[in-house]
N, C-alpha and C positions, 0 to 999 in steps of 0.2 A: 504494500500500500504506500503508496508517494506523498510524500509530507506537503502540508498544505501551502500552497503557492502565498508569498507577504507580499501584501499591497506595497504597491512603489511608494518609495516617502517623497513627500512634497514639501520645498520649502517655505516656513511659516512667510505670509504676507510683508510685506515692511511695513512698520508705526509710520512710516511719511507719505506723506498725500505728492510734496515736491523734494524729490533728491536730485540734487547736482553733484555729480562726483568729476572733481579736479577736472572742470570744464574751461575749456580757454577756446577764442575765437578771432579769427584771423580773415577780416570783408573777401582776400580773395589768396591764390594760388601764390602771388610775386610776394603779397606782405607775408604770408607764412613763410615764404623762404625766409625773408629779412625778420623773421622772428619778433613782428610788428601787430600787436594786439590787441584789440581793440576791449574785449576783459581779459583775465586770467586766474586762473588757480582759484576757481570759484565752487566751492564747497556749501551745500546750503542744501536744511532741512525742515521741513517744515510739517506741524503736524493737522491733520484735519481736523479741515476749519476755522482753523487759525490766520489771522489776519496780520499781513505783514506789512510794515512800510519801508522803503526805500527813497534815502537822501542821500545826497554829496551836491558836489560841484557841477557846473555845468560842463556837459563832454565828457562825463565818467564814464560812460556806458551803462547809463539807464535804462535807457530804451533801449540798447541794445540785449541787454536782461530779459527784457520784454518780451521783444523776439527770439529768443530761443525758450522761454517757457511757453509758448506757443507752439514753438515748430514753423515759424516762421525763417529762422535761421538754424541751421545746424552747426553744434560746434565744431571746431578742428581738430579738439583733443575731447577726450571726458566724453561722461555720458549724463545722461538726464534720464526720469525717471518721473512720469505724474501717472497717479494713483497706481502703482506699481506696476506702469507698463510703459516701455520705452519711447521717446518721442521721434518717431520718423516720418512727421512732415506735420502738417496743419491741424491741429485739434478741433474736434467738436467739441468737446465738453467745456469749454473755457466760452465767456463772453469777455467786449473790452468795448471801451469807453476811453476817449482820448478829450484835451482838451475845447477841441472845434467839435463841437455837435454832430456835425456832419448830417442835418435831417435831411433828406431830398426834399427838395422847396414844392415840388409837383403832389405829394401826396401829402396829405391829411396825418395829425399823430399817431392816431389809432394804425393808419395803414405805414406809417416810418415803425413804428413800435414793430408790427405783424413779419416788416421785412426777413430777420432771420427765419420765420418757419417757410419762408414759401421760398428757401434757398437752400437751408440745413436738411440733409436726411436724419430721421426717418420723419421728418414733417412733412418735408417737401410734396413728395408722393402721396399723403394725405388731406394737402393743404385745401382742394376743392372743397372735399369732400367733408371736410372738416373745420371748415371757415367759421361759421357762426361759432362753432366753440372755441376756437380760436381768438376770433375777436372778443371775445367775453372776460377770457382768460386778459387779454391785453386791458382792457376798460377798468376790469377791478384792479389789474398792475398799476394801470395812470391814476386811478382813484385814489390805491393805496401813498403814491408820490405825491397828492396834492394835486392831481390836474383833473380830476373833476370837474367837466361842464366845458373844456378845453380838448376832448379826444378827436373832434370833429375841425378842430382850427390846422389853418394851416400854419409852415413854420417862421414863418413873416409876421403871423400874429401873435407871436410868443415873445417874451421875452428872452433872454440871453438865459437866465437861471432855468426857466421853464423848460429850454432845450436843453438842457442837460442833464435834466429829471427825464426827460422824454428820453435821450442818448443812454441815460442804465436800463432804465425798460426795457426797451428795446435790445441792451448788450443780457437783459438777464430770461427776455420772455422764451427762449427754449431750455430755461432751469438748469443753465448750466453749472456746473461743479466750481469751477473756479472763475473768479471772475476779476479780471488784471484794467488796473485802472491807470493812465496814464496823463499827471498833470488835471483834472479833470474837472476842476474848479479853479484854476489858476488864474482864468479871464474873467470872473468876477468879483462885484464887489463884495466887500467882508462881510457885510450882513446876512448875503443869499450865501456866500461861502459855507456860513457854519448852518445856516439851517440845511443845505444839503449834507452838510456833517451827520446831522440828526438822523436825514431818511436814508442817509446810506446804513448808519448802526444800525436801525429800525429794521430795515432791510434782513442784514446782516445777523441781527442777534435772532430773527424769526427763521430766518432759513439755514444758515449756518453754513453758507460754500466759503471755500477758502476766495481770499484776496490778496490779491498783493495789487499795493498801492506806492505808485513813484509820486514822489512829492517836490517842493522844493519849500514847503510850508510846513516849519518842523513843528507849527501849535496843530498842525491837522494830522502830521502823523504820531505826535504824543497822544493827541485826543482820542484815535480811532485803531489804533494798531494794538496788539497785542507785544509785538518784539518790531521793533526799529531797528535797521541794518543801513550803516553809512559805508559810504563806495567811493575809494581815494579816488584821486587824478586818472586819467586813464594813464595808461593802461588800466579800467578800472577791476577791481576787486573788493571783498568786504574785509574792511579792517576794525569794526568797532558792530558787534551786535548789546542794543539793549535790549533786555525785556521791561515791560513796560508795568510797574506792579499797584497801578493805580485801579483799587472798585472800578467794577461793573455794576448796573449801569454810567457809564458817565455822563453828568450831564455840565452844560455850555459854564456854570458855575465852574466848576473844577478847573478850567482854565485860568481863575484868577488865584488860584491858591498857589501858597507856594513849593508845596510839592509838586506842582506842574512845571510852574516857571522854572524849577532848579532842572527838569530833567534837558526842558527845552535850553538851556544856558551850555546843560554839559554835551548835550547834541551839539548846538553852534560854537561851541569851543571844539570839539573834534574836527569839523569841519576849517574851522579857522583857520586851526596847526595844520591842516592839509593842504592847504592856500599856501603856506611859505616854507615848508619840508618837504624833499622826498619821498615817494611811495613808502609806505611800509616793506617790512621784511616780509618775504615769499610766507603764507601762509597763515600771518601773523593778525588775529581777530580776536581784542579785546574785548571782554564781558561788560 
């Protein structure tokens, strides 16, 4: 009698939602020779649902962060890793939101909002046939932002804050897992600023997809991040991750305290000495 056949062993899942392992990126073929890099040695874990911010300098390689936790870019070296599957090309599951709205001026909120399902599979294919629920889905989204009574305007009749409530909607109505925000309140004023502040947490703390959020406004990423990661000069990399150990809820209050203003001081002081120092050492990411 033949001894009973053991199930193959599988390895356990990974606790990170975004793993970067010793990622470096290089725009083409000639600067990779010339060992010219536009980030490098970029280490970074992130657990689900957890919400991140990203600062530094301007030309760190922000955005170009961006683009490869997308799959927009691949890197040169390293490998990347969202929700424990390799990234080789364009993700669905991610939404994004940049700082210009970008609404098509031609259609109506509701139908800029609707945009990604009638472009995303497994929407797409459904999207006739499935339109009124569809749209429904989108109306309590704009409702839930504050545009109620405004689903039907077009993007000319909105203000600048309104398109941008309408720009996550729309980055979030096919429920995506993670959702990368770029700049995305930078062009307005500070009033509308933080009350977007508000419906993204609101957002955020109801749903719970992971974010990463690039900033260059360190009171928006102390406010709304879970761990803040600043990115030297370029060649950029992260040399300074905080966690951020301020109560949940936070509310627009907390900003005036001075456990707030100290973390925002010790942010813009890292940043500061980055301005007139050298890149840090290979690897090197203070707590």
């Amino acid at each position: 009698m033949s001894a009973p056949q053991k199930a193959p062993m599988t390895a356990p899942a990974s606790p990170w939602f975004v793993d970067f392992q010793d990622v470096w990126l290089a725009y083409n073929d000639e600067l990779l020779k010339q060992n010219h890099f536009a980030v490098e040695a970029i280490d970074l874990k992130v657990r689900k649902g957890e919400f991140i911010a990203i600062v530094g300098p301007s030309g760190c390689g922000k955005s170009t962060f961006m683009k490869l936790t997308t799959g927009l870019k691949m890197p040169s070296k390293g490998q990347i890793l969202i929700d424990n599957a390799p990234v080789t090309g364009p993700l669905k599951i991610s939404g994004m939101a940049f700082q210009a709205s970008s609404l098509l001026p031609w259609r109506t909120t509701v139908d800029n909002v609707l945009l990604p399902l009638e472009i995303v599979e497994p929407y797409r294919s459904n999207f006739k046939a499935k339109r009124k629920e569809y749209e429904e889905r989108a109306r309590k989204l704009l409702q839930k932002v504050g545009l109620g009574g405004y689903e039907d305007k077009f993007p000319w009749q909105l203000s600048g804050g309104m398109q941008q409530r309408a720009s996550i909607c729309r980055a979030l109505i096919h429920e995506p897992k993670m959702l990368l925000l770029d700049e995305p309140f930078g062009a307005l004023d500070a009033f509308t600023r933080e009350e977007l502040w508000c419906i993204l947490r609101d957002l955020w703390t109801e749903q719970q997809f992971n974010v990463i959020l690039v900033t260059h406004d360190l009171r928006e990423s102390v406010f709304l991040a879970d761990t803040v990661y600043v990115m030297s000069k370029s060649p950029g990399r992260f040399v300074v991750k905080r966690e951020i150990d301020l109560p949940r809820p936070r509310d627009l209050e907390i900003t005036y305290t001075k456990e707030f203003t100290d973390i925002v001081h010790e942010l813009r002081g890292h940043i500061g000495a980055m301005r007139s120092t050298a890149p840090a050492a290979s690897g090197a990411i203070t707590q």
